[in-house]
Structures are given as structure tokens and as C-alpha cells.
MDTraj code that builds the backbone (N, CA, C; nanometers):
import mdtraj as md
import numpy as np

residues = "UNK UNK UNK UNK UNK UNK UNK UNK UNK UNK UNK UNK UNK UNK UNK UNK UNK UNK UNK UNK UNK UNK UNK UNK UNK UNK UNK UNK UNK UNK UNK UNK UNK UNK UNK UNK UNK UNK UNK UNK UNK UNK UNK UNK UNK UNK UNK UNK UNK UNK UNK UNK UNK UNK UNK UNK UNK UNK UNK UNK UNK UNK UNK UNK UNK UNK UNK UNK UNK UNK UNK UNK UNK UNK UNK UNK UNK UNK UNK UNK UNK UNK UNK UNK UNK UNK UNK UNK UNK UNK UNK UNK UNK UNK UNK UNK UNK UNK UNK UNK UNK UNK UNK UNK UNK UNK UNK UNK UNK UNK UNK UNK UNK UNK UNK UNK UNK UNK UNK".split()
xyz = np.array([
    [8.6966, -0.7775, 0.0613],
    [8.7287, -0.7188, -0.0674],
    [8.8786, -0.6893, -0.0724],
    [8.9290, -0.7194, -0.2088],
    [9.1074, -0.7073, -0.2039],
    [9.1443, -0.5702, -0.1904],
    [9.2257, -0.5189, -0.1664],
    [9.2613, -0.3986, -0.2071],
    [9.2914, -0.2914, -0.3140],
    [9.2532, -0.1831, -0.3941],
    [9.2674, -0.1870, -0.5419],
    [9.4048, -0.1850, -0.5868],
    [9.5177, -0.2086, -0.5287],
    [9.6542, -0.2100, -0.5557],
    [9.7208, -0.3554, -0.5233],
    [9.8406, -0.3394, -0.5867],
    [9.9093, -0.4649, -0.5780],
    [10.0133, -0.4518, -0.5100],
    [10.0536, -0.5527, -0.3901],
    [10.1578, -0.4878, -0.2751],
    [10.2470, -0.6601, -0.2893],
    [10.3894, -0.6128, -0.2790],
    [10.4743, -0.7540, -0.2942],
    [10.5053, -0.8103, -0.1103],
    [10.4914, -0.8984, -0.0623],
    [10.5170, -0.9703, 0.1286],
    [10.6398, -1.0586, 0.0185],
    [10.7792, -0.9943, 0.0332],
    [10.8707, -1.0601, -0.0515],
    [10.9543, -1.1469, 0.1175],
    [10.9733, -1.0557, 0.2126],
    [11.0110, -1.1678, 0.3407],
    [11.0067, -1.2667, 0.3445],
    [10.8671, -1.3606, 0.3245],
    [10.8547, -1.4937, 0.3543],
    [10.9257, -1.5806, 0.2138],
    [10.9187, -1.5267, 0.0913],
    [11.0099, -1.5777, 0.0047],
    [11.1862, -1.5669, 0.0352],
    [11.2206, -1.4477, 0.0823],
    [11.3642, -1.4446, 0.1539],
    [11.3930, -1.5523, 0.2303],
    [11.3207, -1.5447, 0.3130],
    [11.2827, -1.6381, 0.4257],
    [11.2946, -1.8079, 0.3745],
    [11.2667, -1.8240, 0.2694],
    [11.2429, -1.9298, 0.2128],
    [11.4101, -1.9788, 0.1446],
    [11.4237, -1.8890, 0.0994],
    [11.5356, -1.9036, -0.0004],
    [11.6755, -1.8678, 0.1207],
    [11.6364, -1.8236, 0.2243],
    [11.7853, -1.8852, 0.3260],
    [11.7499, -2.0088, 0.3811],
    [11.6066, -2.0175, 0.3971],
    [11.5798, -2.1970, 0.4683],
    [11.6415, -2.3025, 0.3482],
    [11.6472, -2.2993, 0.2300],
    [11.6646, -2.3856, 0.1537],
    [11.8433, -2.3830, 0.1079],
    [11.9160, -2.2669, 0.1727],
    [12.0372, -2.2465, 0.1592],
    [12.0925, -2.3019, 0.2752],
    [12.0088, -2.2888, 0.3584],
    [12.0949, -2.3438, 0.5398],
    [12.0375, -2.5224, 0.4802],
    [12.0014, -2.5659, 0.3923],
    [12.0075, -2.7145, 0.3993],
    [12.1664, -2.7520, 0.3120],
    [12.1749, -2.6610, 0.2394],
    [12.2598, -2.7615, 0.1759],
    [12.4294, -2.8478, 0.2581],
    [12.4457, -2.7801, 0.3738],
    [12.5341, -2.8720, 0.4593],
    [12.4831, -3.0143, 0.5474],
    [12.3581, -2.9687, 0.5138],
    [12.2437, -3.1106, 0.5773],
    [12.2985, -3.1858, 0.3965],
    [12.2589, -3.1726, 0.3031],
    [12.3159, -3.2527, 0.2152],
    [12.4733, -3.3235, 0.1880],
    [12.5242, -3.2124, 0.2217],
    [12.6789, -3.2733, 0.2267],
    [12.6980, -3.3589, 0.3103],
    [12.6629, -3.3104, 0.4544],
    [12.6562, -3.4278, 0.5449],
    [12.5989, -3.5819, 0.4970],
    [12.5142, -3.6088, 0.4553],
    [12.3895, -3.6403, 0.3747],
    [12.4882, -3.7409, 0.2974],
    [12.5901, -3.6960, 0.1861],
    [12.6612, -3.7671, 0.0969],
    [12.7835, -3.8116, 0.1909],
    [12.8505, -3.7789, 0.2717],
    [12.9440, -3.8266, 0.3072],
    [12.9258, -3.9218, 0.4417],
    [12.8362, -3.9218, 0.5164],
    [12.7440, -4.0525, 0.5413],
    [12.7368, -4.1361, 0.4444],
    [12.6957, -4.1437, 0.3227],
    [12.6602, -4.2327, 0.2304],
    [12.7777, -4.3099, 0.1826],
    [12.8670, -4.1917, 0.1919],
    [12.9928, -4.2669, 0.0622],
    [13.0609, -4.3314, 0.1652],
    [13.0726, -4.3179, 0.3410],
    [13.0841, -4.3616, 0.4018],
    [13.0784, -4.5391, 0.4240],
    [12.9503, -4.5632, 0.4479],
    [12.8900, -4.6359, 0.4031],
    [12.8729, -4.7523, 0.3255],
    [12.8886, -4.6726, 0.2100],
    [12.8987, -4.7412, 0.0752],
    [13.0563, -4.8031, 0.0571],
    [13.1600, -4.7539, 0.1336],
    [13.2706, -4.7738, 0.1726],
    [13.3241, -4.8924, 0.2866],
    [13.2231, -4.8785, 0.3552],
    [13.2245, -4.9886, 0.4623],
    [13.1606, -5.1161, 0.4112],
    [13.0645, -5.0882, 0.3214],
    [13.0028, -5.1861, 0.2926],
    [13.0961, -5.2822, 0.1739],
    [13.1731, -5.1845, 0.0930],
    [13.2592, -5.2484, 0.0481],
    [13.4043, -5.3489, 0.0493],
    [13.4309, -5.2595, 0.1587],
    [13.5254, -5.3550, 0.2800],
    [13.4797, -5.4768, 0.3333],
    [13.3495, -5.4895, 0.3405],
    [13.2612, -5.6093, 0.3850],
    [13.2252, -5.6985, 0.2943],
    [13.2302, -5.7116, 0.1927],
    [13.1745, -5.7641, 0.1257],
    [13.3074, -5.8642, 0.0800],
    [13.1922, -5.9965, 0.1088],
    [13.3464, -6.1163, 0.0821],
    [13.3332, -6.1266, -0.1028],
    [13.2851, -6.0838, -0.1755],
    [13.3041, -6.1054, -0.2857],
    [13.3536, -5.9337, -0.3805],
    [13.4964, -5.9895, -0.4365],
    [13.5558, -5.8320, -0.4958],
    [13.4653, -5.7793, -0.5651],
    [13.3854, -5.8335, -0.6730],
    [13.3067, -5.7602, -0.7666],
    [13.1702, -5.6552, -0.7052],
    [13.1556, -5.7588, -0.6279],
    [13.0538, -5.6696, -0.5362],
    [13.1226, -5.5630, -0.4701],
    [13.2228, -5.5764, -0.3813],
    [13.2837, -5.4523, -0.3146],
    [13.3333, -5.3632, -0.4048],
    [13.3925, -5.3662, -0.5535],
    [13.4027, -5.3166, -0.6035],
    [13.2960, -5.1802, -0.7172],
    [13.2082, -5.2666, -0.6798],
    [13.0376, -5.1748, -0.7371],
    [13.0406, -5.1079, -0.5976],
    [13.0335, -5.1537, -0.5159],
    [12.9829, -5.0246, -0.3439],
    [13.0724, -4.9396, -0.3779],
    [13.2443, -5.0061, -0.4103],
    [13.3209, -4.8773, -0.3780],
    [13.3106, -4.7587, -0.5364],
    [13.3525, -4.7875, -0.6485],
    [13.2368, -4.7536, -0.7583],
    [13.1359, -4.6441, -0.7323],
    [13.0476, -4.7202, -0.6983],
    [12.8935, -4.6378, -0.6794],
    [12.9213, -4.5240, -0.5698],
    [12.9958, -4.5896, -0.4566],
    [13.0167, -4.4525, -0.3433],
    [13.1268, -4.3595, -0.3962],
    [13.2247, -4.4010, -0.4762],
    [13.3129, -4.2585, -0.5264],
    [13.2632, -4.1819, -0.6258],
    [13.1310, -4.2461, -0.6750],
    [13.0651, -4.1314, -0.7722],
    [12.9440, -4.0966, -0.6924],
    [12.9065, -4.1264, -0.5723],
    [12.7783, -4.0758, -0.4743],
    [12.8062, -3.9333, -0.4369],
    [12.9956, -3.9170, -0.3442],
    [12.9815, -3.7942, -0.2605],
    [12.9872, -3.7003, -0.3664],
    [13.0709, -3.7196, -0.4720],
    [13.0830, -3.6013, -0.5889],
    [12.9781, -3.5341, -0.6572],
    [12.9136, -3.6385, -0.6276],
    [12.7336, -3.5783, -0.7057],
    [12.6372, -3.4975, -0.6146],
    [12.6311, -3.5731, -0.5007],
    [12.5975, -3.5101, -0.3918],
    [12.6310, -3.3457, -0.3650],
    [12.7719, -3.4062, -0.3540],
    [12.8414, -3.2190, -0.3211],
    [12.7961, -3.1106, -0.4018],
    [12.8235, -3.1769, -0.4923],
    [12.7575, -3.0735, -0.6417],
    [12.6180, -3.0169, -0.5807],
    [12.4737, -3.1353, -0.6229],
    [12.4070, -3.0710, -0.5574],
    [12.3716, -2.9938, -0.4373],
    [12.4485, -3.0051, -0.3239],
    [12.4473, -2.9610, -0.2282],
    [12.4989, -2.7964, -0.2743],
    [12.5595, -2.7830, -0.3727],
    [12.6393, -2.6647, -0.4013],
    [12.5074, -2.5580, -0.4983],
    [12.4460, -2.6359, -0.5942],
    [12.3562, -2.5764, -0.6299],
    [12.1921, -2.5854, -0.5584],
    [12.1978, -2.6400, -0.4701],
    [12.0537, -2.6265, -0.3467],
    [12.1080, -2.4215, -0.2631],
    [12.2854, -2.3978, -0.2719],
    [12.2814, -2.3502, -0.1721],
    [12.2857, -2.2026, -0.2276],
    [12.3282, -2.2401, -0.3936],
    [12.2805, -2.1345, -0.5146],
    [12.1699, -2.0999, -0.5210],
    [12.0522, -2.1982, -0.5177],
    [11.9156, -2.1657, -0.5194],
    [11.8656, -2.1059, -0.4443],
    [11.8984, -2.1056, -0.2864],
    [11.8680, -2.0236, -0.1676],
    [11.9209, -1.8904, -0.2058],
    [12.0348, -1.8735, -0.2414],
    [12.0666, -1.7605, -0.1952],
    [12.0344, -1.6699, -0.3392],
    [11.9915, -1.7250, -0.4585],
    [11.9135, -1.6887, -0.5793],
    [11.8085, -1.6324, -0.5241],
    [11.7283, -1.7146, -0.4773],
    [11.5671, -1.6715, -0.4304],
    [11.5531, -1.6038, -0.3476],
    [11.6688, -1.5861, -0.2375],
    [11.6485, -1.4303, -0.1469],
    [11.6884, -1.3211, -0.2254],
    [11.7744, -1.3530, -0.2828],
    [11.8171, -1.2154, -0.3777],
    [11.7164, -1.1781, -0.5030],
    [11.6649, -1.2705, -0.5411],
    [11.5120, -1.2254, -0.6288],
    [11.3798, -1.1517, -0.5258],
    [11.4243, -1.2398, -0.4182],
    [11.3093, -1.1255, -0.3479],
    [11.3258, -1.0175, -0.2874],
    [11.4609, -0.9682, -0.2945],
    [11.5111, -0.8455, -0.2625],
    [11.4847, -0.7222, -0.4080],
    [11.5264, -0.7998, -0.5002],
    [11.4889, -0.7244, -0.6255],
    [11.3490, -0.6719, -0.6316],
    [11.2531, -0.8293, -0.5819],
    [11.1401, -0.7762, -0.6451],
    [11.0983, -0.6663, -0.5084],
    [11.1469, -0.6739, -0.4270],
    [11.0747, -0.5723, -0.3076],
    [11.1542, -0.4355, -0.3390],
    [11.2554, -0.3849, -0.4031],
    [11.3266, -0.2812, -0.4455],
    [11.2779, -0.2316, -0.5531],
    [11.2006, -0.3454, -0.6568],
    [11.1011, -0.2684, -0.7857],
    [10.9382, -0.2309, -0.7389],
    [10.9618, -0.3032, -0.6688],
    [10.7810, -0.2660, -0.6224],
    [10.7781, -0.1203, -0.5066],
    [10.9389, -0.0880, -0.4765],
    [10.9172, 0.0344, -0.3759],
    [10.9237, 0.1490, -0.5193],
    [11.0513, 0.0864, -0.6266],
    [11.0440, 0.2166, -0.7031],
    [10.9318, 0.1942, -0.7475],
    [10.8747, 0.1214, -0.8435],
    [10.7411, 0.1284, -0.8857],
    [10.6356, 0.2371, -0.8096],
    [10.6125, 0.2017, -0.6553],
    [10.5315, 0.2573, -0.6144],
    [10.5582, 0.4420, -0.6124],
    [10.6943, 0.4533, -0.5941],
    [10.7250, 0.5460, -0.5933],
    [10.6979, 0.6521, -0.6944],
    [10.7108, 0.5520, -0.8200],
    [10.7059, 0.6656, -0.9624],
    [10.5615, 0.6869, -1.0034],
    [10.4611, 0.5581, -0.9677],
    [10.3474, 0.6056, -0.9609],
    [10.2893, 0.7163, -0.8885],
    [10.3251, 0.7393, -0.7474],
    [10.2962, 0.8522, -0.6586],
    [10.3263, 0.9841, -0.7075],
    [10.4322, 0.9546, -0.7262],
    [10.4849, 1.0542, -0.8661],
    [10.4316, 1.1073, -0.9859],
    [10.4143, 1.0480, -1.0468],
    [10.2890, 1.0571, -1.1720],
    [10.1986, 1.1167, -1.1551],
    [10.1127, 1.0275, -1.0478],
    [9.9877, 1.0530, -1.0003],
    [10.0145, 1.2112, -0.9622],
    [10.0565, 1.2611, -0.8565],
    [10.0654, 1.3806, -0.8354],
    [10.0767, 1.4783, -0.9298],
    [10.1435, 1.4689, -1.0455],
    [10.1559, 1.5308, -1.1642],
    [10.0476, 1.5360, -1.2492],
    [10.0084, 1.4285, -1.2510],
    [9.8648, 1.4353, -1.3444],
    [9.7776, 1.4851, -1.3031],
    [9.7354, 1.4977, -1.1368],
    [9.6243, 1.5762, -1.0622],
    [9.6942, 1.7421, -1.0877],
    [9.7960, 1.7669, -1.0698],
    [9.8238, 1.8853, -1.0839],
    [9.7923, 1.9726, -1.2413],
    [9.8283, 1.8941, -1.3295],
    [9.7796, 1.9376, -1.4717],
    [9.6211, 1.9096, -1.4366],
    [9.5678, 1.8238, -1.4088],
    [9.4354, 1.8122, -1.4401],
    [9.3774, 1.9298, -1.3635],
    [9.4379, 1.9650, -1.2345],
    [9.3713, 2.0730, -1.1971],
    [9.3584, 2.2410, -1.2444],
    [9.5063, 2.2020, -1.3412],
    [9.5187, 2.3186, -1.4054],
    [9.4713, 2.3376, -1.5618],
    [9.3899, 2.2099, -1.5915],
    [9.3150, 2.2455, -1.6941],
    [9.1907, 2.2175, -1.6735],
    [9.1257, 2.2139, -1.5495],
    [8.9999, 2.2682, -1.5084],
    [8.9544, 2.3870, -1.4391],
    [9.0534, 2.4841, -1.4562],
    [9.0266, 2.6405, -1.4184],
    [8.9363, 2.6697, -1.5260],
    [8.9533, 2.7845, -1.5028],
    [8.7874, 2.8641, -1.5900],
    [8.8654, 2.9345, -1.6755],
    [8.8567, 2.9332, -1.8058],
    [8.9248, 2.9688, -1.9197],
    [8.9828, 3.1589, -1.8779],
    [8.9171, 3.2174, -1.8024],
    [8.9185, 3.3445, -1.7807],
    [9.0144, 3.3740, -1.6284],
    [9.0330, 3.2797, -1.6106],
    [9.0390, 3.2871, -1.4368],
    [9.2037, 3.2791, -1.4850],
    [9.2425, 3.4396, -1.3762],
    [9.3751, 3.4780, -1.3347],
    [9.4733, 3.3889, -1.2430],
    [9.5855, 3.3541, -1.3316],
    [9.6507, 3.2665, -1.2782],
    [9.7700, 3.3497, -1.1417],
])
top = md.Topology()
chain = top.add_chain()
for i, resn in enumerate(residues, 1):
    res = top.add_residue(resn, chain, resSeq=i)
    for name in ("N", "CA", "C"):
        top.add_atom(name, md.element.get_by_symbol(name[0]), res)
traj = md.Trajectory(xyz[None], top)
């Protein structure tokens, strides 16, 4: 049976959102291998038009790449910081409920005395 409350395990989302931030130098790496590559391959190539599409295609590869690599490393560090939020609203949350709660038992107890009964 669940528990009758709702509790946030925001860690393993933290957790998540630095694993997906520690990739984005695996991406950069990633593009400059490529444009690499795409560079060599253009040097190789006995026909200009062709080397000229590798070299082309690879000077618009690493730039795109980088980019994404730049917003993969936004997204990590977005999603730990959302799960820091949400674990900082769910402590106040819990907090102001405890709060409440205590207040409302206290009135409630004080309007179930006995209409006569010395305070």
C-alpha cells in the first residue's frame, strides 16, 4: 500500500541531469573527430567538387555540433537545478503543512471544550 503522502527522490534526477552535462565534451570531442575527418577526406579526394562538399559539410559539422554540445550541457545543468527547486518546494511545502496542521488541531481542540469549561 502507497503511503498517504506525496514525497519528491529528486537525487536520481540531479543525478541525471549532471550525467547528461558530463556528456557534452564527449560531443565536442564527437564533432571535432568528425570535422577532422571530413577534412582529411577532403584532402583525399582526387576530384575538387567532391573535396569541396567534405570540406563544406565539415566546416558546418563542428559549428553545429559545438552548439549542441553547448545546449546538452545547458540541459544537464537545467535539470539538476529543477531538481533542486523541486526538493526545496517539497521541504517548504511539507513544512507549511506541518504547520497548518498543528494550528488547525489546536483550534479544533479549542472548539471542542465544553461550552462552560474554564479556560
Amino acid at each position: 500500500m502507497s503511503p498517504p503522502y506525496l514525497h519528491t527522490e529528486s537525487e536520481p534526477v540531479h543525478q541525471a541531469g549532471r550525467d547528461v552535462a558530463a556528456t557534452a565534451g564527449n560531443w565536442q570531442s564527437w564533432a571535432t573527430t568528425a570535422s577532422v575527418a571530413f577534412t582529411d577526406a577532403a584532402d583525399a579526394a582526387r576530384n575538387f567538387a567532391i573535396g569541396s562538399a567534405f570540406g563544406a559539410y565539415g566546416s558546418t559539422w563542428n559549428p553545429t555540433i559545438a552548439r549542441l554540445a553547448g545546449e546538452v550541457d545547458a540541459l544537464g545543468g537545467n535539470v539538476s537545478t529543477a531538481s533542486t527547486v523541486v526538493e526545496q518546494a517539497d521541504d517548504d511545502g511539507a513544512h507549511l503543512l506541518h504547520t497548518q496542521h498543528q494550528h488547525g488541531g489546536n483550534l479544533a481542540s479549542s472548539l471542542r471544550r465544553e461550552i462552560n469549561f474554564a479556560v
